[in-house]
C-alpha positions in Angstrom: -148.4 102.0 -243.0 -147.6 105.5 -242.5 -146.4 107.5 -239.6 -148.9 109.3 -239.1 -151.4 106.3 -238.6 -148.6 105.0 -235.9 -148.2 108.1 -233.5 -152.2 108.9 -234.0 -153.4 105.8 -231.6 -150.3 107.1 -228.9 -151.5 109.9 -228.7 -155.0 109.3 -228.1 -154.2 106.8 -225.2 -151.9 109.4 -224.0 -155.2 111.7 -223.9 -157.3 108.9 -222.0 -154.6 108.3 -219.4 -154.9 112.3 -218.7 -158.3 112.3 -218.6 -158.9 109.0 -216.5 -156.2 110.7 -214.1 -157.9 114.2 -214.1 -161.6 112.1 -213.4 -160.0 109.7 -210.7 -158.1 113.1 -208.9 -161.7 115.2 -209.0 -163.3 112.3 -207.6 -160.6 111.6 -204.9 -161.2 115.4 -204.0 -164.7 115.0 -203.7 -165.0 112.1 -201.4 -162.2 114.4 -199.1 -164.4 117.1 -199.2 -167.5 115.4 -198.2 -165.5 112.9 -195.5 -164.3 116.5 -193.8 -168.2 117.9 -193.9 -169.4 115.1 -192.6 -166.8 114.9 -189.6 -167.3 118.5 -188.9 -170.9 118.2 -188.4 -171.1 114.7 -186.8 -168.3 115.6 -183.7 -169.9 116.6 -180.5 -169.6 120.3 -180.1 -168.3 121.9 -177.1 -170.3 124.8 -178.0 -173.3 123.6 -179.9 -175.7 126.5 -181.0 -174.7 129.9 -180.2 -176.9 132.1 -177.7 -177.8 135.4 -178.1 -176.9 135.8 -174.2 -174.0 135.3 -172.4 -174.4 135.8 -168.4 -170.7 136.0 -167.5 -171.3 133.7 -165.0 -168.3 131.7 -163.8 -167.3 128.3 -161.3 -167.1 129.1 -157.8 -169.3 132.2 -157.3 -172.2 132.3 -155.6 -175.4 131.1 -157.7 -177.9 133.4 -158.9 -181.3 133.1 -157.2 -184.1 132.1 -159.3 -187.4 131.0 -158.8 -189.5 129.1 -161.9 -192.0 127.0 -162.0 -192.3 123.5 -164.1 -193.5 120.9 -165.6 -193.6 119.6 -162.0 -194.5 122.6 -160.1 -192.8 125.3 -158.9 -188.9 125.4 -158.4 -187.1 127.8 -156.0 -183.1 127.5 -155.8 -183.4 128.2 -152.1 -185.8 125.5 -151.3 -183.0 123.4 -152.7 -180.3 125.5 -150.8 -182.1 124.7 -147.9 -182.8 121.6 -148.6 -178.7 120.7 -148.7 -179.3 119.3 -152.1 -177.2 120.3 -155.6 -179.1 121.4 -158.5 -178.3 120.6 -162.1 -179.6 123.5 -164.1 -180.4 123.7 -168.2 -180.9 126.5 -169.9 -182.0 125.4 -173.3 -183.8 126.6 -176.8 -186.9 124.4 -178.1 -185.6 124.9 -181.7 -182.3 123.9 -180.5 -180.7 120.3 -182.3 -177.8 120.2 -179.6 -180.5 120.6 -176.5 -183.0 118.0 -178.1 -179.8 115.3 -178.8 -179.2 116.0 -175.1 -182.6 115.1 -173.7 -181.9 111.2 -173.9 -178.5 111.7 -171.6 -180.7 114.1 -169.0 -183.2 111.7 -168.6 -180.8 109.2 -167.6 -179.2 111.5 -164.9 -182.3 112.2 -163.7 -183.2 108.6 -163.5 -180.3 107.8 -161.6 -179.5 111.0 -159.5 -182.9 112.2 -158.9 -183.5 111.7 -155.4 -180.8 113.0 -154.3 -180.4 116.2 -156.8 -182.0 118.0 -158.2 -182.7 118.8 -162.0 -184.6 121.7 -163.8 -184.7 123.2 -167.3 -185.6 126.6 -168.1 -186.1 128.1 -171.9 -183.7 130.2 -172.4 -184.5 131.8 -176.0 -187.5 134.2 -176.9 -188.3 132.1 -180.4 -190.2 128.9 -180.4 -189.9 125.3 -182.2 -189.9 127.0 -185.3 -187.1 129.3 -184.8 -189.1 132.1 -186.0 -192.4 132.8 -183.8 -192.2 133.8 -180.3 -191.3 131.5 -177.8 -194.4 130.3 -175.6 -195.5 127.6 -172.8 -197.0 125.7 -175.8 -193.3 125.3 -177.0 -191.7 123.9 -173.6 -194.8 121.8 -173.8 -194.6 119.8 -177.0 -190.7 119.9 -176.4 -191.5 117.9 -173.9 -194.2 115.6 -175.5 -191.7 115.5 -178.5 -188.8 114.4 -177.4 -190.0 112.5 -174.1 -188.7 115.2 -171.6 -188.4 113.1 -168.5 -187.2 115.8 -165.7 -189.0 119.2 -164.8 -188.8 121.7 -167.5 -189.9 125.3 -167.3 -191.1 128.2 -169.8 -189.1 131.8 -168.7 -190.8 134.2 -170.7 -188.3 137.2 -169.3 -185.6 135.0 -169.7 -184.5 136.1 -166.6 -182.5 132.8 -165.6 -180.7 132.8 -169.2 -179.4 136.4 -168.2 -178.0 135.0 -164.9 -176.8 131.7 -166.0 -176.5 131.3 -170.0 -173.2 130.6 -171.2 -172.0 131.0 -175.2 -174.3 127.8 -176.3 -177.7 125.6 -175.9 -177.7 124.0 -174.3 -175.8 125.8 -171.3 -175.8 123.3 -168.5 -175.0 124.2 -164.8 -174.3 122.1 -161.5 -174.8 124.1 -158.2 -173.2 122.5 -155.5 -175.4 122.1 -151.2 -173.6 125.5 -150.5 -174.9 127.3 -153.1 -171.5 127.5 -155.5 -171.7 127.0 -159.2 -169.5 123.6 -159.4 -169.2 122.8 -163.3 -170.5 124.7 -166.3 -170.4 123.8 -169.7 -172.5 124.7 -172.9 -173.3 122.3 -175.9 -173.9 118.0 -176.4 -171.8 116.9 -172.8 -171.8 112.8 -172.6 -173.5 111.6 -170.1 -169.6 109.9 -168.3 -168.6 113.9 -168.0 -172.0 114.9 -166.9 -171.8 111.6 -164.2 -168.4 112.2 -163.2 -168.9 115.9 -162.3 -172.5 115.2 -160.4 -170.7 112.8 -157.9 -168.1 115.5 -157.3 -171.0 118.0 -156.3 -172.7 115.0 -154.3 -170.1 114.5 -152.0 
């Protein structure tokens, strides 16, 4: 036998092992890569979809007066003012992923605190479900048909209560507190134990 027919089989195991190892370290790299996508766009965002207005607006001041009117019928923040009741407050975006995963969670606030608060949304972006057209009533409509919008929701063509009260995301979610102070503002997919924990602090 010679030595060449002894070495030849060495070195092509040698080659397999190098390119099993090369396969099994692209493949290890692979599943990293799509394990870190899909944590980054399955975590709840503090600050969901960004907003093409920011209002400035911060906790403590006095709330903006606005006037809108619903899927229930005209709102007015100083009917509520008067009323000695807080007000949650959503500005949100039709097209938005963030405000329609947050529906589900504001229905069930508005379940429970309802009587005793309450809750409006306002559309706060000028493009409609399809991110493209102009935003219209038809929109706030079948967003609520859509995603089975439970509390009072209102179309703001002017936008005039995203100026005032938008933050850096949709959704932008406000609480008001009976004297007329903003109490808690956040913006993006808040769970419903935050949302709960910060309503009673505005009820008392």
């Amino acid at each position: 036998m010679s030595k060449r027919s002894i070495i030849a089989p060495a070195q092509v195991n040698r080659r397999a092992q190098r390119n099993r190892l090369f396969l099994y370290t692209t493949l290890g790299l692979v599943v990293v890569i799509i394990i870190a996508v899909v944590a980054f766009y399955s975590r709840v965002p503090q600050s969901a979809t960004s907003a093409p207005i920011q209002s400035g607006i911060k906790v403590g001041q006095t709330a903006p007066e606005f006037n809108v009117s619903t899927t229930d019928g005209p709102f007015d923040l100083k009917t509520a003012e008067s009323a000695g009741k807080p007000v949650f407050l959503e500005i949100f975006a039709t097209w938005c992923p963030h405000c329609q995963h947050e529906v589900p969670t504001l229905d069930a606030l508005h379940k429970k605190y309802g009587d005793r608060m309450d809750f409006v949304g306002v559309s706060g972006s000028p493009y409609g479900m399809d991110d493209q057209s102009p935003s219209s009533q038809l929109d706030v409509v079948n967003f609520e048909k859509t995603f089975g919008v439970t509390y009072p929701i209102a179309y703001d063509p002017s936008l005039d209560v995203a100026s005032k009260y938008m933050l850096d995301g949709y959704p932008s979610l406000v609480i008001i507190d009976k004297t007329g102070k903003v109490a808690y503002l956040a913006s993006g997919e808040i769970s419903g134990k935050t949302l709960t924990t910060e309503i009673n602090k505005a009820l008392k």
